[in-house]
C-alpha positions as CSV (number, residue, x, y, z in Angstrom):
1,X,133.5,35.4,3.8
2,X,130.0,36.4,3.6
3,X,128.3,32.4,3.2
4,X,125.9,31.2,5.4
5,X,125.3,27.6,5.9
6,X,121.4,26.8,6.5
7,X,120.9,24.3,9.1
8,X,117.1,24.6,9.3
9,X,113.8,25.5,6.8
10,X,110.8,26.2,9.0
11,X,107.6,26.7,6.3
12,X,103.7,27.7,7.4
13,X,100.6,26.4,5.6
14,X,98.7,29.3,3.9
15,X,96.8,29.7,7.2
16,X,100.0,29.6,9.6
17,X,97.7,27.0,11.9
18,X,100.6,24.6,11.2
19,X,104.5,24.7,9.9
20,X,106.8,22.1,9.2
21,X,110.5,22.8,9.8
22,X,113.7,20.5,8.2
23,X,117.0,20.1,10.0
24,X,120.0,20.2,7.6
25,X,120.7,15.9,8.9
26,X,117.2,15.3,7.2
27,X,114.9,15.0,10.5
28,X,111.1,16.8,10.6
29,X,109.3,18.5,13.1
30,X,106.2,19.6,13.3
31,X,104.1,22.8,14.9
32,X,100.4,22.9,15.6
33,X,99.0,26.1,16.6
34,X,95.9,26.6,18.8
35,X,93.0,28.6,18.3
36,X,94.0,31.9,18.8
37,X,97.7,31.0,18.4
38,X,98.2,31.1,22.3
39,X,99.9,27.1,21.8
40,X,102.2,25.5,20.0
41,X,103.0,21.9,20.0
42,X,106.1,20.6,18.4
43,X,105.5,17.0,17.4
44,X,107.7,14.1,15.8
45,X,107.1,12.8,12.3
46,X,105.3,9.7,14.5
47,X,103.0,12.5,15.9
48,X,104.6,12.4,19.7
49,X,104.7,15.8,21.3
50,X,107.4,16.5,22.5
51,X,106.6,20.1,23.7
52,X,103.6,22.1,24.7
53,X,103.9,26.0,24.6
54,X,100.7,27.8,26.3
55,X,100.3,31.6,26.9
56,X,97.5,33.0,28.8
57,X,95.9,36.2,29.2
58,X,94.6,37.2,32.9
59,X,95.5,39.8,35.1
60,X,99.2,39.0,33.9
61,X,100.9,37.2,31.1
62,X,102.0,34.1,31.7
63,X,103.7,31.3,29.5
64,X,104.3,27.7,30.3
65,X,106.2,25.1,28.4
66,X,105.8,21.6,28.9
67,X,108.5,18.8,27.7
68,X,106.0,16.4,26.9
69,X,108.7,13.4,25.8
70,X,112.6,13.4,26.1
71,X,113.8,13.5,22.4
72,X,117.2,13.4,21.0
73,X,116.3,16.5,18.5
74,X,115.5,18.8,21.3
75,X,118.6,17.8,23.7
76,X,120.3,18.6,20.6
77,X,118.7,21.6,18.9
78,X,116.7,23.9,22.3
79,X,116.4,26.9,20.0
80,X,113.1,24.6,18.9
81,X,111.2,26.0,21.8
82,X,112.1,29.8,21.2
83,X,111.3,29.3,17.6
84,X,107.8,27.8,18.9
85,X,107.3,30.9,20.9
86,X,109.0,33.4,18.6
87,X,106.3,32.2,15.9
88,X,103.2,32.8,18.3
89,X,104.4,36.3,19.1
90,X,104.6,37.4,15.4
91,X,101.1,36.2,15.0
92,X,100.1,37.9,17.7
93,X,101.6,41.0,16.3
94,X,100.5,40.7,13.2
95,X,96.6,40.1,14.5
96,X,97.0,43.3,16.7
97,X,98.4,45.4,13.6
98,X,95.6,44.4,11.4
């Protein structure tokens, strides 16, 4: 009762333009933000993206995400893309705040 069992570590550079995240098995990913933080691609520890997450601003929001590659790690683990996204929206809330 009350343990939790971590089965990722997602850690930002100083800048948050890019964060590395461990799975519990011992496999890397890695996120590159765009200027602006309106992308995020996820990359391999070869440097293959394997997804491409764009917002844009217009007359409406829009967000597209791209599988670039088919990759074991996403098939197994698609909470990858939301953490992608969830990480661009908390920069973008921190930007407006400050």
């Amino acid at each position: 009762e009350g343990q939790s069992y971590p089965f990722a570590k997602y850690e930002a550079n100083f800048w948050r333009t890019k964060g590395e995240l461990s799975l519990s098995r011992g496999e890397k990913l890695f996120f590159k933000y765009g200027m602006f933080k309106r992308a995020c691609e996820i990359s391999t520890t070869s440097g293959e993206v394997i997804v491409l997450i764009k917002n844009s601003f217009s007359i409406k929001v829009q967000n597209v995400v791209e599988i670039k590659r088919q990759s074991e790690l996403l098939d197994e683990n698609p909470w990858l893309i939301l953490l992608g996204y969830y990480v661009i929206l908390q920069h973008r809330r921190s930007a407006a705040a400050g």
